[in-house]
N, C-alpha and C positions, 0 to 999 in steps of 0.2 A: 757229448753226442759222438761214438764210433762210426755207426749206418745208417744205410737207408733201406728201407723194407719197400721194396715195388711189390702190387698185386693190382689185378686186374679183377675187375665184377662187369656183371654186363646191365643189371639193374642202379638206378638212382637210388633205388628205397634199399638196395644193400650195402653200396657204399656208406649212403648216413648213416645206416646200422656198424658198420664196423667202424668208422667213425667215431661216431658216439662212442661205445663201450670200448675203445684205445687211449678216448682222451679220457673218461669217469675213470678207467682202472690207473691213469697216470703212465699208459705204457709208450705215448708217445706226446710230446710236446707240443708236434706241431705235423702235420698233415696236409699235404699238396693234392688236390684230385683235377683230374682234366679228361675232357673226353677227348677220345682217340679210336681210330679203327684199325681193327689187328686184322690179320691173314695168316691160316694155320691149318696145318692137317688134322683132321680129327677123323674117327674110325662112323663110319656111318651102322656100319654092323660086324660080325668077325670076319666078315673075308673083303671087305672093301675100306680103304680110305679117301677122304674127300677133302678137296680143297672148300674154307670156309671161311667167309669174311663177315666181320658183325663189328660192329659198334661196341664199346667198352669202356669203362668209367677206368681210368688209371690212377691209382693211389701211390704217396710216396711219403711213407712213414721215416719221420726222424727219431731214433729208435736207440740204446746205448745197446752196448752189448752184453748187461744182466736182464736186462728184457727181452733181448729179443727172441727168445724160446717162449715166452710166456706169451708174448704179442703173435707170434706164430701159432701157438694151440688156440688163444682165443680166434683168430681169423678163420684156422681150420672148422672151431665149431660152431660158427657164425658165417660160413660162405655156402654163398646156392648153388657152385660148381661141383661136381663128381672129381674135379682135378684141379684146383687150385694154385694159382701162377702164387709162388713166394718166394723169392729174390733176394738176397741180401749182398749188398755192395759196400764195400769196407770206405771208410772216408780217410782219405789221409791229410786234408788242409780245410780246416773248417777256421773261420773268424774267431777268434779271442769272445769278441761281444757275444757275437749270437751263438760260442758254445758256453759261455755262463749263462745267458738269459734259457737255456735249455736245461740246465742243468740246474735251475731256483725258478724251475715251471711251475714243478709239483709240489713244493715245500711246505705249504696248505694244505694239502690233501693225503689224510695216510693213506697207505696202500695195504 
């Protein structure tokens, strides 16, 4: 395991969703979600922006880095944002154990 893949959704039924179809495709082993509340400008129309605060389901995909283009497109074509937060943070000290037990996740499941 290289990253970790942050995104944010604002529905429950879309993070199971991308959920689901990250761990079936094997594109991540293992998957953290919390809820949290952002604050962020967003465009309310062309000539105005607004300050917006909302609740938001935060995901934190452990992710290698031959995946994480592929765990990207499917998020893209599976998120209900117009602008989807994708994140990717380089790891540089992960445990022995739990980056073998990541890496003989999938071993069972072709891809």
């Amino acid at each position: 395991m290289q990253l970790m893949l942050l995104q944010t959704t604002t529905t429950e039924s879309n993070a199971k969703l991308l959920i689901k179809v990250a761990l079936e495709l094997g594109l991540s082993p293992c998957i953290q979600q919390a809820q949290i509340q952002s604050s962020y400008m967003w465009k309310k129309d062309s000539n105005f922006l607004q300050i917006v605060n909302e609740a938001e389901v935060l995901l934190n995909f452990k992710v290698f880095k031959k995946d994480f283009k592929k765990l990207k497109e499917i998020l893209l074509k599976h998120h209900t944002y117009e602008l989807p937060e994708i994140i990717g943070i380089k790891l540089y000290k992960v445990s022995k154990p739990y980056r073998k037990w990541c890496e003989n996740a999938f071993k069972e499941i072709p891809k």
